[in-house]
C-alpha positions in Angstrom: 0.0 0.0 0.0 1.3 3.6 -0.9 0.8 6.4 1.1 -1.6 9.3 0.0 0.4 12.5 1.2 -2.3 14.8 -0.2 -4.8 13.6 2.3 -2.7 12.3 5.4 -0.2 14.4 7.9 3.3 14.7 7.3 4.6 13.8 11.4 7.9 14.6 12.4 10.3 12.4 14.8 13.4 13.8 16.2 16.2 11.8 18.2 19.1 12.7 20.3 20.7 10.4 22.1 21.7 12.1 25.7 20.0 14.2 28.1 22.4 17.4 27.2 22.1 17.2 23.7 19.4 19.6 21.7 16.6 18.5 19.1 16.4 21.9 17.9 18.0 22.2 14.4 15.6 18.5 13.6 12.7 20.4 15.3 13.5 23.4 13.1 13.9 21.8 9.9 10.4 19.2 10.4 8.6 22.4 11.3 9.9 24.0 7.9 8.5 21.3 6.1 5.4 21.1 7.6 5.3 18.6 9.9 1.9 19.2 12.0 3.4 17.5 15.0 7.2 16.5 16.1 7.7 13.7 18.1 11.2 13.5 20.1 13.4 11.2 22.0 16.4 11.4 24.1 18.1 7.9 23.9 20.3 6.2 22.0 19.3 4.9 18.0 20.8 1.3 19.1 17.8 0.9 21.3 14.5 0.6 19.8 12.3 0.6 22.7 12.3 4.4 22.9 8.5 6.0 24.1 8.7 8.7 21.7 9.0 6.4 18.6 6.1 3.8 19.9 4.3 6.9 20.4 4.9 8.5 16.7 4.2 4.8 15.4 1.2 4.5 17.2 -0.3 7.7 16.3 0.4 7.9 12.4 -2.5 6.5 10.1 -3.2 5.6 6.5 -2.0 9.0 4.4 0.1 10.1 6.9 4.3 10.6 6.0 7.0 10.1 8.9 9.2 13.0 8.5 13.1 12.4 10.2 15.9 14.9 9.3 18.3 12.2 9.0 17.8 8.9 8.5 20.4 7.9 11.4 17.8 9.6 14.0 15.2 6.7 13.5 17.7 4.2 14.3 21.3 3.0 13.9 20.7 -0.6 12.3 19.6 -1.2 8.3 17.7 -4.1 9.8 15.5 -2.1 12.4 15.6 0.8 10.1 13.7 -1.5 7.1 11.3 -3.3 10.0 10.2 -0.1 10.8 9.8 1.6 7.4 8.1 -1.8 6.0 5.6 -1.9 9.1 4.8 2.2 8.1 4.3 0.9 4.5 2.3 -1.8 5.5 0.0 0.7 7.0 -0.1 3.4 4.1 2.3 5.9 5.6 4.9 6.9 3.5 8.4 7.5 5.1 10.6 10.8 4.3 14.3 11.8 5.0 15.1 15.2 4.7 18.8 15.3 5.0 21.8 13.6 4.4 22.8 10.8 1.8 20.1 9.4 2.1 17.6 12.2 1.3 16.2 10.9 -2.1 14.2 8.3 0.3 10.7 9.5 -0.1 8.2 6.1 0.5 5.8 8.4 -0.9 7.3 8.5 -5.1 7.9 5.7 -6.8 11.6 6.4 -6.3 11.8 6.8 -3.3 10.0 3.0 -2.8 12.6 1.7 -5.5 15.6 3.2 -3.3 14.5 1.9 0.1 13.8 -1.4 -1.8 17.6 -1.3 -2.3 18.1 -0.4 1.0 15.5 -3.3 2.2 17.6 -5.8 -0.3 20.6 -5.4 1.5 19.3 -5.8 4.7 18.0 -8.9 4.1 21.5 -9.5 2.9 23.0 -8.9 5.6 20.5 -10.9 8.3 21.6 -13.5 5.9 24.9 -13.4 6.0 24.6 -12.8 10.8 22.8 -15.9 10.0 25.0 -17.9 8.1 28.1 -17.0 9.8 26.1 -17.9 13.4 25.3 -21.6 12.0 29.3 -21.9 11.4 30.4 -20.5 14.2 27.6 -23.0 16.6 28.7 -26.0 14.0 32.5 -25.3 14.8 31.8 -25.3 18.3 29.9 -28.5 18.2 32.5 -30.1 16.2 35.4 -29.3 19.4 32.5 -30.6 21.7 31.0 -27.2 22.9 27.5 -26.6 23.1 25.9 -22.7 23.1 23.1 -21.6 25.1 23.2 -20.6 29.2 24.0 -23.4 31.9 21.3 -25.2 33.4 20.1 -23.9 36.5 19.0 -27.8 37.1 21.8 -29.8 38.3 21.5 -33.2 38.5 21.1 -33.7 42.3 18.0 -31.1 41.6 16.7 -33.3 39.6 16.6 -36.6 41.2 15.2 -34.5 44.3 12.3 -32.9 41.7 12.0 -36.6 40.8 11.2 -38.3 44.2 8.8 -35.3 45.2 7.1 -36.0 41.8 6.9 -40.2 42.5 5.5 -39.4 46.0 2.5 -37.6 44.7 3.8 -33.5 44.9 2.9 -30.6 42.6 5.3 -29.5 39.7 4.5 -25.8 41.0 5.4 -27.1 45.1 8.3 -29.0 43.5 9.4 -25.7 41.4 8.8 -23.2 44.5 10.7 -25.3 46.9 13.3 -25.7 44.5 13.6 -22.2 43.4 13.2 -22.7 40.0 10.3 -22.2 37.2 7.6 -24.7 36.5 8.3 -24.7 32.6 12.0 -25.3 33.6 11.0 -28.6 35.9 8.3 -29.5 33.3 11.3 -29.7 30.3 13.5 -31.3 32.6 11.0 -33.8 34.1 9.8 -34.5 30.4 6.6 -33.9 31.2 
């Protein structure tokens, strides 16, 4: 689905990511393009749990354009960046950048789609490639008899005490309390 610019919003989203930095050459520039309303966060573009940015997402609706002044100020990873953008066009709201190398991305012109289809291309590349090299890297260490993943917190003494408590009649969830573990831990370890 495309977005309609001429009947939706265009909604601004700044970022900055610490407490004595200042939004106010992105609020400035958003403004001057007409964004009706600037959303703005103060954390870093690594993390994408930022309230500001759920908030712009949930707001926007079919028409509507998110406006950034550079594309670095929604996030700092292609693969969040295109989960993001996709999720918007999925929607029908088009996705702008105002600044940068990146400026010609305009979800809203056939362009613009074409570019961040690019963009979106080598993403995927590149989750294929993390992929790929994290099945070598788990095969090599299987092959020197390593195994990934945390340590049980169920030793074996744990589990012939779960065990007996289970035989004489006991609840997994007594059993898991008195323990001090979780019941969907004792249940995969008792096989049950």
């Amino acid at each position: 689905m495309t977005a309609n610019t001429t009947t939706g919003h265009l909604i601004g989203y700044a970022r900055v990511s610490t407490d004595d930095q200042e939004a106010q050459l992105q609020r400035d520039a958003l403004t001057a393009v007409g964004c009706s309303r600037v959303f703005e966060d103060k954390a870093s573009g690594k993390n994408m749990d930022r309230p500001e940015l759920t908030a712009v997402l949930d707001y926007m609706r079919v028409g509507d354009t998110l406006v950034v002044w550079k594309l670095d100020r929604l996030g700092r990873s292609l693969i969040d960046l295109v989960t993001i953008v996709d999720g918007l066009a999925k929607r029908g709201i088009g996705f702008k950048v105002l600044d940068g190398a990146l400026s010609s991305v305009d979800t809203t012109s056939a362009d613009g789609r074409l570019f961040f289809k690019i963009i979106a291309a080598v993403a995927e590349f590149e989750r294929s490639l993390i992929k790929d090299r994290t099945r070598a890297g788990l095969d090599a260490a299987k092959a020197q008899g390593r195994t990934g993943g945390r340590p049980s917190v169920v030793s074996e003494d744990v589990l012939t005490v779960a065990r007996a408590r289970r035989a004489s009649g006991e609840s997994v969830s007594v059993i898991a309390k008195a323990l001090g573990v979780s019941r969907a831990t004792l249940y995969r370890h008792l096989g049950e």
